[in-house]
Phi, psi and omega in degrees: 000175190217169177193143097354100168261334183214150171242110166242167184209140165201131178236175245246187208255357180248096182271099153265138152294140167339333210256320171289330187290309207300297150028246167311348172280334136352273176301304178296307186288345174030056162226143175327295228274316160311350198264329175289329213265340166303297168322287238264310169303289181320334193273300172306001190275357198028060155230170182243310179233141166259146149266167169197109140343337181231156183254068144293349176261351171274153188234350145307302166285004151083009178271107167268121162274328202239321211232085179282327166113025140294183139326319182255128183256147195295164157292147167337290203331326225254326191306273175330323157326307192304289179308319164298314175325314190255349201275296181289266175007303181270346166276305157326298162298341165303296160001267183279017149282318157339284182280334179264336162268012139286349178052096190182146145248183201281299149000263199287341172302307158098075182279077158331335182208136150216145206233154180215165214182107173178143206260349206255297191229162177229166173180181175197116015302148173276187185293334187272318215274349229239317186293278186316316187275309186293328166243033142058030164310187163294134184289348175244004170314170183272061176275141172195147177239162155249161203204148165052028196245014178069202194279027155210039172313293170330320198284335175277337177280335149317304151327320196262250207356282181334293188323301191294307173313303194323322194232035203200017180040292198264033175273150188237095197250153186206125180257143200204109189251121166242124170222141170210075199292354174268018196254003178225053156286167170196154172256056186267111227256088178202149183302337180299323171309316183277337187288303149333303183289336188277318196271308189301136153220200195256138162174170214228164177185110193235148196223133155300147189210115155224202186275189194266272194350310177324288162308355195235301169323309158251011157087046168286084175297184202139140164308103204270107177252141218279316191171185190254109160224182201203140171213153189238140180230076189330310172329320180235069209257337198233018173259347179181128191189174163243156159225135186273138167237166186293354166291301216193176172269136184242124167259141210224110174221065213258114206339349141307348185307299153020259167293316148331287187281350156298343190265337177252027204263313184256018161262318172264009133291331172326278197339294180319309180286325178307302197286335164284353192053073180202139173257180180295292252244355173264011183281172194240314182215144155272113198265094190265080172338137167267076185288337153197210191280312172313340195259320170281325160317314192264190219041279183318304217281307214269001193246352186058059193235127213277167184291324187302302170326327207243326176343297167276019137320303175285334183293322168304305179297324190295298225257338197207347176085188172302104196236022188062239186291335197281334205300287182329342181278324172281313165316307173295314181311315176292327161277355166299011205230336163281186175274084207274139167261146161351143176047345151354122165264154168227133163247139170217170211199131186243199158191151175229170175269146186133323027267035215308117188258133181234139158246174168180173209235140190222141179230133193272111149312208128210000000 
């Protein structure tokens, strides 16, 4: 078995509030009639803040990197630029909220494996390959990325982790999710877009992975993780996805998502609980992606789940919004953050384009 000793999350230095981006959301689509159906997302969105690598969305501060208030929107390229820039950087911190709140350093930890994650930009040599030089990992380590697998992206690098602890004692796996997701805003006036421009920020989340022995040997509380289960549900294949254009990564999000996964919700925990051999009323705490307030709302409504269940969900979506792959790392950090007794179950639950449902089972160690 394997377990989660640590969780860091770090988003990037430009925090706006919902009331300014909408603003600038205003001012870009500069249109009336978009401009109501925005009031209206933004007023429903439970977020309070967004992060962004750029401050072009407070329209106070008069900085532009990307978003100028023309016409012309930059190319993917000028985007993708941005994103090598800002993409490592904000991962490192993650990091080393990581390693300091185990009291460790990187150095002296001996980290065997790393694995990245991220749906926002691509390039080569990579993020794995930029991570291994700035912190002076081993040159023969074990690297791999996942790339372009959406908000619940984490959940396979937790899986490829598990496997390699499961068969490997001594691996020190560091796991590292990055996304920067405002860097393919746009103002194009269709519901998936605008739906999109209300939810997405920025943010980084990095996570330690060793075997349970490991973890028990050296006295490492942590998430034990039980297992896995996965569902691909085609049918709603065309509700939420990317498409790369000569702009941008186009997020294909379409306001059905919702009720979809509220009408399959209490089908995959059956699934789910059967291959864990678990009931509902024996979990302890629920790891909910927030992909947005609609989604958590119908969930919390089809799962019969108290406000407290559902809490650091909303708590996430309220402080940082949608962060793609990262967010759920933070819904778990937060709940690392109470006081979890021995054996505690955690269920979480994600969503992807395809339509893909990813769960999984967490037992608090001590």
């Amino acid at each position: 078995m394997s377990r989660i000793i640590s969780i860091g999350t770090s988003v990037p230095t430009y925090g706006t509030r919902q009331s300014l981006i909408l603003d600038f959301m205003r001012n870009a689509y500069d249109d009336e009639l978009v401009s109501r159906k925005l009031n209206v997302l933004f007023h429903h969105s439970g977020i309070s803040t967004r992060y962004s690598v750029i401050s072009d969305f407070d329209i106070a501060l008069k900085r532009h990197t990307l978003f100028n208030g023309s016409d012309i929107l930059p190319k993917v390229e000028e985007r993708l630029n941005v994103f090598k820039e800002y993409a490592v950087p904000l991962s490192i911190r993650a990091i080393q909220n990581a390693v300091e709140k185990i009291g460790i350093t990187i150095a002296n930890f001996g980290f065997t494996h790393l694995i990245t994650v991220t749906c926002t930009g691509l390039y080569a040599p990579g993020i794995d390959a930029e991570l291994i030089e700035h912190l002076n990992l081993p040159e023969d380590i074990f690297h791999t990325s996942v790339n372009f697998m959406g908000c619940n992206a984490a959940f396979h690098d937790l899986k490829l982790a598990d496997m390699i602890a499961r068969t490997d004692d001594d691996a020190k796996i560091l796991i590292v999710c990055v996304e920067l997701c405002t860097l393919h805003f746009q103002p194009k006036n269709n519901p998936d877009n605008l739906l999109s421009n209300t939810i997405f920020g920025d943010g980084a989340a990095a996570v330690i992975v060793t075997s349970d022995s490991f973890g028990i040997q050296h006295q490492y509380s942590g998430l034990v993780m039980n297992g896995f289960y996965s569902l691909l549900l085609s049918k709603g294949e065309s509700l939420m996805g990317w498409n790369i254009t000569p702009v941008n990564f186009e997020m294909v999000l379409d306001a059905r998502v919702p009720d979809f996964i509220g009408n399959e919700i209490n089908n995959i925990l059956a699934k789910a609980g059967k291959k864990f051999n678990i009931q509902p009323e024996d979990i302890n705490h629920w790891a909910i992606h927030p992909g947005g307030k609609k989604i958590l709302d119908v969930i919390q409504k089809q799962l019969h789940l108290t406000d407290s269940d559902m809490q650091n969900s909303y708590k996430v979506l309220d402080e940082y919004g949608n962060m793609s792959s990262p967010t759920i790392l933070f819904v778990l950090n937060e709940i690392g953050k109470a006081q979890l007794n021995a054996d505690e179950h955690i269920f979480s639950v994600g969503f992807g384009p395809g339509l893909s449902i990813e769960t999984s089972l967490f037992t608090y160690a001590e």
